[in-house]
C-alpha positions, 0 to 999 in steps of 0.5 A, a space after each residue: 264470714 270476714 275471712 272467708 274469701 268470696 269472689 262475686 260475679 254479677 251481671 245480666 243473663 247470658 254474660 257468660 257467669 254460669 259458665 265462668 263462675 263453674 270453670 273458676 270454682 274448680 279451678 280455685 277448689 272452692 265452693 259454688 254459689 249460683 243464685 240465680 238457681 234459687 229464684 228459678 227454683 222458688 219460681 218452679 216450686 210455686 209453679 208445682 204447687 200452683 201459686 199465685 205469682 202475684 201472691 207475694 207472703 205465698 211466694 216468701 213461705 216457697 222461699 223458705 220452704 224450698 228443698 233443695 241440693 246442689 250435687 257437682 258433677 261433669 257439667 258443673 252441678 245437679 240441681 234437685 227439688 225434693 228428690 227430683 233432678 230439675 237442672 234442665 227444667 229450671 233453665 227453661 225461658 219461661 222460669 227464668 221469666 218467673 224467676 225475674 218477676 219472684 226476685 222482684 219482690 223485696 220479701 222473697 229476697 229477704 227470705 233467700 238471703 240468709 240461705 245465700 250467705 250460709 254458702 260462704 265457707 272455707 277454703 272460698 266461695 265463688 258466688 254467681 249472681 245479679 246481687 252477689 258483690 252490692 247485697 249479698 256479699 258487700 264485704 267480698 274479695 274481689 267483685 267482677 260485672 260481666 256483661 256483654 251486648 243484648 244481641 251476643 246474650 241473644 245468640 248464646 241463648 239461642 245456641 245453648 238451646 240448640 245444643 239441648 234439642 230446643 228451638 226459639 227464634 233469635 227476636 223472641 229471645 233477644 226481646 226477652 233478654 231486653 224486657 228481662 233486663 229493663 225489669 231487674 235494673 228497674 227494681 226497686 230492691 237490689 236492683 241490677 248494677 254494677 257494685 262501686 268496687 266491682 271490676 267490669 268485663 265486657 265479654 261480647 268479644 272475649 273468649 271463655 278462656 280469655 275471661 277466666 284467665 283475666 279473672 285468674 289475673 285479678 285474684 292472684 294480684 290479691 293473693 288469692 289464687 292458689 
């Protein structure tokens, strides 16, 4: 793994990695990781099978268990549970409240870790997530936190809602945000934080593009941009 190059973005929900993490890993022609999308998955799939979110053995055998691919196309990537196309369930508010509570518990972690790793493969890995750079990838290339105001976070959510035909009100979303944050700073394994090496980039005011173009910057002062 040590001479695969692997740039990590970390940070809370609504910075803006999914996005930016996708737009890069075309750019640079490497692979794709979006971690988050294997607690969501873990989180639907024991939804499905009517686990006990408090039953953590049966949430790691879930873990374990899952069946997943991730199929590239327009919008960055298809995500599939079994044969089913759950790229728009598993983005749902309330699996991405599941999700929070599974990555939680130290087991379930230890379960999907292993699975994480496997993605570092030639040419790169651009690895999106809330542990990529302290846990997952500790040896990466190049270490980004984004970050950006609970309130900005807030609108994103709400307008990326919007634009797929759902509606939720900007309080509910931004208390959501702010209880989902408090949870993954506060816990006990792999908590959110920034890695000491890591660079931070508050997008509350940069542009898509502008964010990109910074990262661009960054890995090409470390030769590692093509």
């Amino acid at each position: 793994m040590s001479d695969i190059p692997v740039l990590t973005l970390d940070g809370p929900g609504g910075a803006g990695k999914g996005t930016i993490s996708r737009l890069l890993a075309d750019e640079l022609g490497w692979h794709l990781l979006d971690s988050g999308a294997l607690y969501r998955l873990t989180a639907l799939a024991a939804e499905r099978q009517g686990v006990d979110f408090d039953d953590e053995p049966a949430l790691v055998q879930v873990a374990r268990q899952l069946d997943i691919a991730f199929l590239p196309d327009e919008q960055g990537a298809r995500v599939l549970l079994g044969e089913d196309d759950v790229s728009r369930e598993i983005r749902q508010e309330h699996i991405g409240g599941r999700a929070s509570e599974v990555a939680s518990m130290p087991a379930v972690r230890d379960a999907l870790l292993a699975r994480q790793q496997d993605f570092a493969q030639l040419p790169g890995l651009v690895a999106d997530g809330r542990d990529m750079g302290t846990v997952v990838f500790p040896q990466a290339s190049l270490k980004i936190f984004l970050t950006a105001s609970a309130e900005e976070r807030a609108r994103r959510r709400q307008a990326q809602l919007q634009s797929t035909g759902s509606h939720a009100s900007l309080p509910d979303l931004l208390k959501e945000i702010q209880a989902r944050d408090e949870r993954d700073m506060q816990r006990s394994v792999a908590p959110l934080v920034a890695a000491r090496d890591a660079i931070t980039l508050d997008t509350t005011e940069l542009s898509i593009p502008d964010v990109v173009a910074r990262i661009g910057a960054l890995l090409a002062e470390r030769g590692l941009k093509p």
